[in-house]
N, C-alpha and C positions, 0 to 999 in steps of 0.2 A: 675173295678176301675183302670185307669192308674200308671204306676209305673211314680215315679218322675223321673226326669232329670238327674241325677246326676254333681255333685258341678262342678267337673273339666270341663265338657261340657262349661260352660258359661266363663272360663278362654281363656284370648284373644292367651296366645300361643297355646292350644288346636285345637280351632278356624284354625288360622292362617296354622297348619299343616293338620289340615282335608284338609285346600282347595289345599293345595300342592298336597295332597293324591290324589285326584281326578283330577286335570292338569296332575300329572303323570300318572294317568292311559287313560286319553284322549290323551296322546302321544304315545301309547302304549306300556309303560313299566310295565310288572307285577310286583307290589311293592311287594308280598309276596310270590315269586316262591316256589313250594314244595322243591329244595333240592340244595347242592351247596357241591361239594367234594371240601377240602382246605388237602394241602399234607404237612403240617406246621404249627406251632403255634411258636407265637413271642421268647419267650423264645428258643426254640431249632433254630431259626435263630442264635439270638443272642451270645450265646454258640458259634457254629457253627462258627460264622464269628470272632469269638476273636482271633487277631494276624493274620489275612490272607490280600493280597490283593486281592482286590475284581473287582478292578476298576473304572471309572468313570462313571458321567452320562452319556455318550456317548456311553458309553460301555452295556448300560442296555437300552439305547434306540437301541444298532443296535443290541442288541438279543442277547450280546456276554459271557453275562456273568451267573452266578446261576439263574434258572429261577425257580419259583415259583405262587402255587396256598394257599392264606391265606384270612382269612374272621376274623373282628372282628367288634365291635362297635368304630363308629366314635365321637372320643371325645374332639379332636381338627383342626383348619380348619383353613388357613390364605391363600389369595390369593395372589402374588407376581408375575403382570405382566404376563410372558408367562407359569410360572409354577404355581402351587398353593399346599400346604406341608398342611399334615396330619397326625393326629395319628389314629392310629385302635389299639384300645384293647380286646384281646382275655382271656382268662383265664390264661394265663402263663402272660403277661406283654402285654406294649407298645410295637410299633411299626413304625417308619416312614415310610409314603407315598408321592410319590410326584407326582401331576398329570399333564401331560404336554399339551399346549393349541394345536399340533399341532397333537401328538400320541396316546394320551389317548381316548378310545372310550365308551359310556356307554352300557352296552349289550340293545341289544331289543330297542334303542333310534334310530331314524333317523331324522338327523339335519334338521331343520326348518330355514329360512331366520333370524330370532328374537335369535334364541336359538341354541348355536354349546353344542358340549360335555360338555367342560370344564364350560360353562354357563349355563348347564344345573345341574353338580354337584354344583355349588356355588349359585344357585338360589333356587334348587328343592331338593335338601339335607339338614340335620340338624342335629345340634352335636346330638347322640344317636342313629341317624338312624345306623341300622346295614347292611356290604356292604362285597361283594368278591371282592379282588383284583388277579390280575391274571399278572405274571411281571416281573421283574429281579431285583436282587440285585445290589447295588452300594454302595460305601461312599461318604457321602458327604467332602469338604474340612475341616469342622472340624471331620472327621471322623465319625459322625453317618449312621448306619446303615440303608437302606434307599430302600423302592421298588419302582422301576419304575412302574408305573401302565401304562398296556396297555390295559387290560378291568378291567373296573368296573361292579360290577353288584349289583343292590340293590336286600340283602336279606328278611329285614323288613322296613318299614318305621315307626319311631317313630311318637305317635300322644302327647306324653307330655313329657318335658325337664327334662334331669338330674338335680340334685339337682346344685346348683349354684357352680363355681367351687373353688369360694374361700372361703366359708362359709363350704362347704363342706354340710354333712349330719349331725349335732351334737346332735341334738334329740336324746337318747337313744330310749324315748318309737317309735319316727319315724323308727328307725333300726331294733328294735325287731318285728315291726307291720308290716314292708315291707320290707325285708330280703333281697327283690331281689334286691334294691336301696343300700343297706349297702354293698353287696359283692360286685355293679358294682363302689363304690367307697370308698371302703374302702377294699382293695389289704389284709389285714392282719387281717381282717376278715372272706374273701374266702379260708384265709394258715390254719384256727383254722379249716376251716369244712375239709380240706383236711386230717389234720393232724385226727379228728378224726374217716375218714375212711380207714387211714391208720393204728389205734388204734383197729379196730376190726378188719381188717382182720389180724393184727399181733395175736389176742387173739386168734381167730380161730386157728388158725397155732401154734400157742402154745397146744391148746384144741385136737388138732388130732396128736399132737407129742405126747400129754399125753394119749393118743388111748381115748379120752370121743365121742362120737356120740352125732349130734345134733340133735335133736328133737321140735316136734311144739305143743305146748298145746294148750287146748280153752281159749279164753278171755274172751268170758262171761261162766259163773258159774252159776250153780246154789245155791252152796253152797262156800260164800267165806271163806280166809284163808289163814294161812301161816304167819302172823304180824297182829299187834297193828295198825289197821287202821281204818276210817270209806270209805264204799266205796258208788262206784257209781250205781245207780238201776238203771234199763230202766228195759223196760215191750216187751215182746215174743209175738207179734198177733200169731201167727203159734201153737201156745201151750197153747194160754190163760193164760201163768206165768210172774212172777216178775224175772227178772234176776237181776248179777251185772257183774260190769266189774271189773277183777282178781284184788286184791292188791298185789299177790305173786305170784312165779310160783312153789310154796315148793309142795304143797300136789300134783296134776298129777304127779311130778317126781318121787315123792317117791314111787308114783303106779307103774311107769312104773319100778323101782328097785325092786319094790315086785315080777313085772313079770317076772325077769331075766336078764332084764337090767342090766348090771355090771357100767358101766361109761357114763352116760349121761346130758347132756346141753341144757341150751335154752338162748338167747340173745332175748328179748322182751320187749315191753312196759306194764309196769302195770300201776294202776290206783287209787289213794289216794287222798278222796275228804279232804283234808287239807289245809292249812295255804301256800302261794306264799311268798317266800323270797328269800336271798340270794343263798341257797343250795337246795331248796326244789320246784319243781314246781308237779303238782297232775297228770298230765302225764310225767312217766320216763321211763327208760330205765335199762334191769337188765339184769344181768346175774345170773343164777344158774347152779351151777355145784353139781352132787352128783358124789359118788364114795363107790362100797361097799365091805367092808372089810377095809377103810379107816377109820381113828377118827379125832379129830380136831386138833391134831398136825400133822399129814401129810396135813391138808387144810392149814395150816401155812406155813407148805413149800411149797406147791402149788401155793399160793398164794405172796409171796416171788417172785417167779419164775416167775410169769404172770407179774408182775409190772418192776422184770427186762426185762422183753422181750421186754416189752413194754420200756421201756427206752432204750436200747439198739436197735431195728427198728427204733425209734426218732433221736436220739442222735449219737447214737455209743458209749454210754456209758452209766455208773446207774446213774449218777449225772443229777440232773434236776436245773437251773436253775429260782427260781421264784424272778420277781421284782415286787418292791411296784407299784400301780396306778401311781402317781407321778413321778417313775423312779429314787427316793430318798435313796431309799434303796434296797439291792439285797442279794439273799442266794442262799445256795447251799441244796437242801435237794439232798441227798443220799439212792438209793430203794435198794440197796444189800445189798443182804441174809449177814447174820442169822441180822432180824429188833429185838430189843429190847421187851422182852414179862415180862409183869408185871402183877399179879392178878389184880383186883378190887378193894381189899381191899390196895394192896401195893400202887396202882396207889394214890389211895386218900391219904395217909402216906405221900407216895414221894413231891409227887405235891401239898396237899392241906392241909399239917402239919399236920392231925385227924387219931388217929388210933380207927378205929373203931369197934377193939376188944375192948378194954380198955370201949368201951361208952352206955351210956345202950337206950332202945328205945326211952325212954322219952329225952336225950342227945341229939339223932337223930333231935329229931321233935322240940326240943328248938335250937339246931344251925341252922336248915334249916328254921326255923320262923325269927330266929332275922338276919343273913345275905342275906339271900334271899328273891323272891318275890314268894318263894314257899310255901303253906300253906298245909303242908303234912296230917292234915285232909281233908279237901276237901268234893266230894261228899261222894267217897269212903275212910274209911278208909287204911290209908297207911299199910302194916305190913313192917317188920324189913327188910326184903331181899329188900323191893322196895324203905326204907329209905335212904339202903347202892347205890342203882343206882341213886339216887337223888343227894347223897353227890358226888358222883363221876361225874355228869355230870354237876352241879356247880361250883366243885372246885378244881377237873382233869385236864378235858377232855379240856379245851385250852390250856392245859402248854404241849398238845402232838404233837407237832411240825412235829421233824423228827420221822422216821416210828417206828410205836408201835402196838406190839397187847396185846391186855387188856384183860387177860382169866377170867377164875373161874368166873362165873357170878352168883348172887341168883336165886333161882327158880323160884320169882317170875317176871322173866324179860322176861321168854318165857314159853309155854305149852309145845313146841317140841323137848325140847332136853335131853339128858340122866344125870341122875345125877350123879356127880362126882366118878369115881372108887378111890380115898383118903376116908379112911374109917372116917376123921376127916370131910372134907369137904362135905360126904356126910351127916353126921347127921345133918349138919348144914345146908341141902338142897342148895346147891352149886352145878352148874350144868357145863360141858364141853363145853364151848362156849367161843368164843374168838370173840370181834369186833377190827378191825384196824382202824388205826389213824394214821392222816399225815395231817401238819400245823391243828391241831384244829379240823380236821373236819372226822367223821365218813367214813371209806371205803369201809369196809365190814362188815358182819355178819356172823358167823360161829357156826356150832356144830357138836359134835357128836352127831346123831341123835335118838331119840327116839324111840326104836322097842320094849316096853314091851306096849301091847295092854289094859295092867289092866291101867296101871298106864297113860296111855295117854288117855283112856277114862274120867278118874276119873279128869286131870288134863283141860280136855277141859270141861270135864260139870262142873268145876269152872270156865273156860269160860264165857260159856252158861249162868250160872246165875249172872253174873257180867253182863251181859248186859242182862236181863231179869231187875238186878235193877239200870239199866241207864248207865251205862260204855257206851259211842258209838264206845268206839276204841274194845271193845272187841268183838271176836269170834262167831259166834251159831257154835251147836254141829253139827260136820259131820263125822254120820253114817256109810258115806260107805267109809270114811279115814278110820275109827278105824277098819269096815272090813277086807280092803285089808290088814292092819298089824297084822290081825289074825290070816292071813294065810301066816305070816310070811315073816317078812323084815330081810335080814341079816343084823350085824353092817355095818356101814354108815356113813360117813363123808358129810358134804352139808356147801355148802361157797353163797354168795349172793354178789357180786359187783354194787355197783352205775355205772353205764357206764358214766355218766352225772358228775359223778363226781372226777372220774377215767379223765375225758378231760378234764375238768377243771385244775386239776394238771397239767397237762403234756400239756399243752397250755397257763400257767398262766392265768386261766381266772378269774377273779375277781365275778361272778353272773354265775349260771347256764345258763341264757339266753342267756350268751357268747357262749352256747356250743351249745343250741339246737336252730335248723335252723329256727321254728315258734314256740316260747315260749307261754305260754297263758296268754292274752291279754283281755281285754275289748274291746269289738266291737267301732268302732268308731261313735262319734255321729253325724246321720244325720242334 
């Protein structure tokens, strides 16, 4: 059966540059040469020539002045008589070119009676094609910055037109769907992806200051773990088994702390077959760091310290500013240490008027009935400790702005972490974990980690049968976690950062999709 045509084929600009495509190769110019060294990028010209003379055109046609090899995509083109003026865009900015009808040569072109150089870039070129220029510096009389071109040379020849240049690109879903059209026009969407790997290699650099080792785990599992997830199943021909692909990278690291590991990381993508919003897309991006002999106030200051690094590589200082969509309104959040750390219990007092000492279960489940669209029966019964995470992520958790970490957590919010050393908090099943907050939204997850092998057996085979009677976020039991901590995990600290979200702040991006370079999307319809 033939594949169809595809849509763009039958579009007359497509057309129209195919046939160019093959004129230029009948002239014998190679439209898609393997390789093209450029010794400059527009932006470092530009720099560079701020406050110098340069000289004139005449100066850059007799060879006399800064000579230069730069390559970018061509995305403006007007011809004027004897010269013809361009822009080439490379990854740093614009750039003027000016091509001359008497000097300018195209590589690999030999003039025909019909067609010289300069008639042959203004005929046989097209905004988007990509081209080396090869040439000297000038100013023009209003002073722009300007290369003489003495060779051109075509690197790609475009076969479909950048987006229209005054409409721009305004489609969200067209931006998130074709990444590659949003960064060639939209310059301050290319700064969000630089800036976010300039955000990990700072964390890195942070992470080997803090002597942790990075390490590589498996993505598919046999046995998933680690969070409240449903995950994703594919199937092992090689094995004839059911796999999944990881939701956490907690349980490997903790193996590898069991085997001597003292401080080790991973920065990877997990996998949560969930719900696509504002904050949440089902492929992300995490880091975990464990640490042993550490508890969950040294991951407080750890973690403290990562955000200001991370501010401080940005910025050159802790202060971030975030503006509204709109541009209507602007704040300052501040990431330096020591961030404000409130319980659970106080967070919801503070923020959402309830103390939820004072309130009995029944209290619980009639305020979370009558102001919310939370029905804390449900499938499963609620108990008390997951009433209290309920009330606190209703009627908290957005009033936490500037940075917070929200400790003392109930038991029943994780299987993995240690219960409270407060002999009051511990009877009350209160456990060592702290999550951060900054404008509203979750940053991290933290504990101290769970090494009694009784009690984390017993806590995950409540797991186990929580999703035996329908939970899908929950757990099955794994065997050879509770092993490896048989044979003993020392105390342990373990922190979990969103990276995805982590950029977000620090790029003001309004949607995750802002941050991640091919978001997921729905296929488009043929």
């Amino acid at each position: 059966m033939p594949f169809p045509v595809p849509e763009y084929h039958h579009h007359e600009e497509f057309q129209n540059r195919s046939r160019k495509l093959a004129e230029i190769r009948e002239l014998g110019v190679e439209p898609y040469p393997p390789k093209y060294v450029h010794t400059t990028r527009a932006a470092e010209l530009m720099l560079d020539a701020e406050g110098k003379e340069l000289g004139h055109s005449e100066d850059a046609a007799a060879g006399s002045t800064q000579h230069v090899f730069i390559s970018g995509r061509l995305v403006l083109f007007r011809a004027m008589g004897k010269n013809a003026f361009g822009h080439i865009q490379d990854e740093t900015g614009r750039i003027q070119v000016m091509f001359n009808r008497d000097l300018t040569i195209v590589q690999g072109f030999s003039p025909i009676e019909s067609l010289n150089h300069i008639k042959f870039i203004e005929k046989k070129l097209d905004l988007g094609d990509i081209i080396g220029v090869e040439g000297h510096l000038f100013k023009t009389q209003k002073g722009e910055l300007t290369v003489f071109a003495k060779t051109v040379t075509l690197l790609a020849k475009s076969l479909l037109p950048l987006p229209d240049k005054h409409s721009g690109l305004a489609d969200k879903g067209v931006r998130y769907r074709k990444r590659w059209l949003d960064l060639i026009t939209h310059p301050e969407s290319l700064e969000k992806f630089r800036h976010r790997s300039r955000i990990l290699l700072t964390i890195r650099n942070y992470l080997e200051e803090m002597e942790f080792e990075e390490v590589e785990t498996p993505v598919l599992q046999n046995t998933y773990g680690g969070a409240a997830a449903q995950p994703f199943m594919t199937h092992l021909n090689a094995l004839k088994q059911d796999m999944f692909l990881r939701i956490s990278l907690e349980i490997p690291l903790k193996k590898l702390i069991v085997g001597g590991m003292q401080k080790v990381y991973e920065i990877g993508k997990v996998f949560r077959n969930e719900g696509i919003d504002r904050t949440h897309n089902p492929e992300f991006t995490m880091l975990e760091a464990y640490a042993a002999g550490w508890d969950y106030n040294d991951m407080m200051d750890f973690t403290e310290g990562l955000f200001e690094a991370v501010a401080l590589a940005l910025f050159g200082d802790t202060k971030v500013r975030i503006v509204s969509p709109d541009e209507s309104t602007a704040r300052v959040i501040d990431v330096k240490s020591p961030w404000k750390r409130l319980s659970m219990k106080e967070a919801i007092k503070v923020y959402g008027g309830y103390d939820v000492d004072t309130m009995s279960t029944a209290d619980l489940k009639a305020r979370l009935l009558q102001e919310t669209h939370i029905d804390p029966k449900g499938v499963h019964p609620a108990p008390r400790g997951a009433l209290i995470a309920m009330m606190f992520e209703e009627f908290a958790e957005k009033h936490l702005i500037d940075p917070h970490h929200i400790i003392d957590h109930p038991i029943e919010t994780t299987p993995l972490c240690k219960l409270h050393r407060d002999p009051v908090l511990r009877k009350e099943q209160f456990v060592e974990r702290f999550e951060s907050f900054i404008l509203g939204r979750e940053m991290c997850n933290s504990y101290t980690e769970l090494n009694d092998p009784e009690l984390q057996r017993k806590l995950l085979l409540d797991q186990a049968e929580k999703k035996e009677s329908g939970d899908l976020e929950a757990s099955p039991l794994d065997e050879e976690f509770i092993e490896a901590i048989c044979q003993g995990m020392p105390p342990t600290g373990g922190v979990g950062i969103g990276i995805d979200r982590l950029v977000m702040l620090f790029t003001n991006a309004e949607s995750i999709r802002d941050v991640l370079l091919f978001p997921l999307m729905k296929p488009e319809e043929v």
